[in-house]
N, C-alpha and C positions, 0 to 999 in steps of 0.2 A: 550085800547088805551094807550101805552107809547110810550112815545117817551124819546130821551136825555134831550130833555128841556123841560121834563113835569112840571117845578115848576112853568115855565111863557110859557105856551100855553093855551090861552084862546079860547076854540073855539067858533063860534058863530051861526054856521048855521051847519045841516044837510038836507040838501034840495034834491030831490028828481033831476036825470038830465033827463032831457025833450029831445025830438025825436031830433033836430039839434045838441044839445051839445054832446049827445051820442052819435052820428054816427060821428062828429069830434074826441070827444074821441078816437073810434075805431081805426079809421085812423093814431092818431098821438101818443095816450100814449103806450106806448111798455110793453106788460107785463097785456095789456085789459084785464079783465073776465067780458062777460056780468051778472055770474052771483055774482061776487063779487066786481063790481063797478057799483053800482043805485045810488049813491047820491054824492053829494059834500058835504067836509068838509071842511066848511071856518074858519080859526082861527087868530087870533094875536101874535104873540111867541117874546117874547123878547129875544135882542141877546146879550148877558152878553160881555160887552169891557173890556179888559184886560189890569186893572190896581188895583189897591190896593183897590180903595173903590167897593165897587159894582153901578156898573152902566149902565142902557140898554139903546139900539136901537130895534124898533121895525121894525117886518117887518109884511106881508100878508101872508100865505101859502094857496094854495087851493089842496086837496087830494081827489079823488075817492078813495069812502067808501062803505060798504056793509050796509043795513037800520038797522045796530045795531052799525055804529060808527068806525064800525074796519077797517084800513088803513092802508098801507105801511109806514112809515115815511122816509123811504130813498128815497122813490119815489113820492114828489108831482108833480101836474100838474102844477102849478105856483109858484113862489116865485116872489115878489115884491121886489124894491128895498130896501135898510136900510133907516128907518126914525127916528129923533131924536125923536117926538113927538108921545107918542103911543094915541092920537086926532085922528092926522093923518090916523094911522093904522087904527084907529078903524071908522072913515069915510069911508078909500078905502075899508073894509072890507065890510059896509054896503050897498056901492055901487055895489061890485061885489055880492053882497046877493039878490041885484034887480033883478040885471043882469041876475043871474040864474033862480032867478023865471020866469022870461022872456022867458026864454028858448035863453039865448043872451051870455051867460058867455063866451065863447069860444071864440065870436067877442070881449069882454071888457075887456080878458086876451089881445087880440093880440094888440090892441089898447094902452092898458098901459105899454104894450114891447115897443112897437115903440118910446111914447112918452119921 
């Protein structure tokens, strides 16, 4: 797993997608393998703003992963908006960590698009 911003990607969950999230997956991520997308990968990545000192915004990303971690990073399935507080991040991350064990992720991505 590399990605460009491997210094600050925290991931936090590899969790297994359940029969509803999968079968939205199928339908909507472009580039699907069932046999190289079984899990979600939920992380926290800080996004380095560009000015002299170093300073991040956090965001959410959520990536179908194969059960050994390995993922596209040009292609997730969500990105949250930019937050000051990586708190923040790291609540919404936990939230949609529920969500997925739930077999609900798919509804808790669309819902925090909207909102």
């Amino acid at each position: 797993m590399k990605t460009p911003n491997y210094h600050d990607f925290y991931q936090k969950a590899l969790i297994p997608i359940e029969r509803n999230d999968l079968k939205i997956l199928k339908d909507s991520y472009v580039g699907f393998s069932e046999s190289s997308h079984t899990h979600w990968l939920i992380a926290v990545e800080g996004v380095q703003l560009p000015q002299s000192k170093i300073y991040f915004h956090w965001k959410v990303s959520i990536y179908p992963a194969n059960d050994e971690g390995d993922f596209n990073w040009k292609k997730p399935y969500y990105c949250s908006a930019i937050m000051e507080n990586i708190d923040q991040a790291i609540a919404l991350a936990s939230s949609l960590m529920k969500s997925s064990r739930k077999d609900e992720l798919s509804s808790a991505v669309l819902l925090e698009k909207i909102s």
